[in-house]
C-alpha positions in Angstrom: 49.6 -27.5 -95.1 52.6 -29.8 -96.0 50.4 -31.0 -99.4 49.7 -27.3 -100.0 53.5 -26.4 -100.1 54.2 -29.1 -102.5 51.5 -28.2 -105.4 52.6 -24.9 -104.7 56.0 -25.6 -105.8 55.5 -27.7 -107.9 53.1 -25.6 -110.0 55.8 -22.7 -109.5 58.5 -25.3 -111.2 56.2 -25.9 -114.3 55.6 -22.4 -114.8 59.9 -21.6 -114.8 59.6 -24.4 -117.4 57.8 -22.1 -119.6 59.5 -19.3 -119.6 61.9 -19.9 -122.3 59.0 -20.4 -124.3 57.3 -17.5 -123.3 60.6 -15.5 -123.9 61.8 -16.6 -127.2 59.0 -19.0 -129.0 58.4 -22.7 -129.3 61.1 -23.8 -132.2 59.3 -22.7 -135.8 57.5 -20.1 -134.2 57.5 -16.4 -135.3 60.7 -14.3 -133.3 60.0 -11.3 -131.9 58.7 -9.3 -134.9 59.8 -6.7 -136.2 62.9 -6.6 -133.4 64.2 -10.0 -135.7 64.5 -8.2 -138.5 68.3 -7.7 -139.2 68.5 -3.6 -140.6 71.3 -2.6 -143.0 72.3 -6.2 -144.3 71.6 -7.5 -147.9 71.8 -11.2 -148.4 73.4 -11.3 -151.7 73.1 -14.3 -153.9 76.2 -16.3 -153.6 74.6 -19.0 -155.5 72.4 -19.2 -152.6 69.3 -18.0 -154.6 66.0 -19.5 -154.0 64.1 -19.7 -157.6 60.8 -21.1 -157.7 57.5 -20.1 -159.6 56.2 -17.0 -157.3 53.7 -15.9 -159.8 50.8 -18.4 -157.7 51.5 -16.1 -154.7 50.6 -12.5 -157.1 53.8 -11.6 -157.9 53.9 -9.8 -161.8 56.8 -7.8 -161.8 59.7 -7.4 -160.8 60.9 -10.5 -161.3 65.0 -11.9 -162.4 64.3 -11.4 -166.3 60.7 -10.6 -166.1 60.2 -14.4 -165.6 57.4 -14.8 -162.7 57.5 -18.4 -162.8 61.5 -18.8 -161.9 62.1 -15.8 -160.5 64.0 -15.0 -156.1 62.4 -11.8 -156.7 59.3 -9.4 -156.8 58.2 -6.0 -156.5 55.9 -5.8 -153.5 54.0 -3.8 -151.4 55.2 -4.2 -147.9 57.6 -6.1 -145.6 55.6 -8.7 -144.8 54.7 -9.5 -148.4 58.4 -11.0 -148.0 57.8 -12.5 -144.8 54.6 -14.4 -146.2 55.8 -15.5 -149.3 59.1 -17.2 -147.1 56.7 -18.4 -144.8 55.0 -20.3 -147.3 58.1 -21.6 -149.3 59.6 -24.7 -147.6 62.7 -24.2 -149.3 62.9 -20.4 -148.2 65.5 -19.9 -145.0 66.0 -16.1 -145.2 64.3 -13.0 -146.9 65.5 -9.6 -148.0 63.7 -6.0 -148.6 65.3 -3.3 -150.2 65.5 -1.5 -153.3 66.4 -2.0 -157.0 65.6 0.0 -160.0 63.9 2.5 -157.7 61.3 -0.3 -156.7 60.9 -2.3 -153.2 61.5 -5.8 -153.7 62.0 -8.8 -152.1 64.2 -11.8 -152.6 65.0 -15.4 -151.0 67.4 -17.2 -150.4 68.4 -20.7 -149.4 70.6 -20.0 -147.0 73.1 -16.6 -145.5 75.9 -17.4 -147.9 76.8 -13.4 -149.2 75.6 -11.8 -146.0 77.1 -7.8 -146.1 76.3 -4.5 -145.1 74.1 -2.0 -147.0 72.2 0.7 -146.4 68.4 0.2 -146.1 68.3 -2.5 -146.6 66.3 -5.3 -144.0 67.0 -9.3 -143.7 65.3 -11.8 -142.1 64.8 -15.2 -141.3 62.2 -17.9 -142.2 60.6 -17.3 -138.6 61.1 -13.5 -138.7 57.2 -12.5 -139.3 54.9 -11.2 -138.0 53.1 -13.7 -135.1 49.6 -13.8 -136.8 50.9 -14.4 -140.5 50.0 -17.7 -141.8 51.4 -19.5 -145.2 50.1 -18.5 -148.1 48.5 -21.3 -150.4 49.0 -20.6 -154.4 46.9 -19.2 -156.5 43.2 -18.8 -155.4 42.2 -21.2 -152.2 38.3 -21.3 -153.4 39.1 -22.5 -156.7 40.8 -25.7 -155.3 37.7 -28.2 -155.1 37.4 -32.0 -156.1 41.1 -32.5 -156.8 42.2 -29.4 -158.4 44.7 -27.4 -157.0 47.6 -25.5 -158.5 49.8 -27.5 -159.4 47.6 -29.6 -161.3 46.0 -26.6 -163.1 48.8 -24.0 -163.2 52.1 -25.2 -163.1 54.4 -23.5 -165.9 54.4 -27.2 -168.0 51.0 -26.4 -169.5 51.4 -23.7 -170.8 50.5 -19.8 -170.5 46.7 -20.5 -170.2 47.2 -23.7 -167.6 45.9 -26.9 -167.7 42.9 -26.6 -170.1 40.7 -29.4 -168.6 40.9 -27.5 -165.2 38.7 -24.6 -166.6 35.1 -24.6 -167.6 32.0 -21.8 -166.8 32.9 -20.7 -163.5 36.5 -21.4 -163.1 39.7 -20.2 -165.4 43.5 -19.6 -165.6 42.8 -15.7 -164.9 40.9 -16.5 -161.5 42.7 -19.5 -159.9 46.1 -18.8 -160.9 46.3 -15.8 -159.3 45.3 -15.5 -155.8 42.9 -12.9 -154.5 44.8 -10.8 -152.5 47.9 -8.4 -154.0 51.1 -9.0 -152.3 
């Protein structure tokens, strides 16, 4: 009975153990979506502006001077087109959803420099998604065979067509550049 007792406890000690993970996520995991998301707070720039090429993850317009490629912003169709794009972004630490020129957009940011109110608007950080999303990878995933992938055939240095020797019969700038999915 004595043995019983101990595994007894002892299996009740391990499970205590996990109940910090259980309550708030191992570290890098998604918070508690959507209760993470911070409502009524803009993250302005304050040189704290994360520019990188987001036209490999769909984004078209929108963008800081209509420039896709260098751009911390995008017109998108939901929330979580902000969360995903961060998500896949190592640089990205926070998001931010709200509106400008009467359109939804998002923007990233490096860090929470600039944090104020504002009305309607909705911040986030890295980890504040939804538990299922995954990264995103650029462009389209079933064009990246043998080698190819997009920064080898898409990156801004080759031009607005890509890197010519990436396309042949099946495969092009139009359908690998871009991925599949809208944001």
């Amino acid at each position: 009975m004595l043995g019983f007792r101990r595994r007894a406890r002892a299996m009740a000690v391990r499970h205590l153990a996990l109940l910090p993970l259980l309550l708030f996520g191992s570290p890098g995991s998604a918070q508690n979506w959507p209760a993470c998301q911070e409502h009524n707070t803009v993250i302005r720039n304050a040189g704290r502006a994360l520019f990188t090429n987001l036209q490999g993850f769909g984004a078209t317009v929108g963008c800081f001077q209509d420039d896709c490629q260098n751009t911390d912003k995008f017109v998108a169709s939901s929330i979580e087109s902000c969360t995903k794009v961060c998500l896949s972004l190592p640089e990205c630490e926070w998001w931010v959803w709200g509106q400008e020129e009467g359109e939804q957009k998002c923007w990233f940011r490096l860090g929470d420099d600039g944090r104020e109110a504002g009305d309607g608007w909705l911040s986030g950080s890295r980890s504040c998604h939804p538990p299922s999303q995954e990264p995103m990878v650029m462009g389209n995933n079933e064009c990246w065979i043998d080698g190819f992938n997009y920064d080898t055939c898409c990156d801004p240095k080759f031009g607005p067509s890509g890197n010519t020797q990436c396309w042949d019969g099946v495969f092009n700038y139009d359908k690998c550049c871009f991925p599949k999915d809208e944001l």
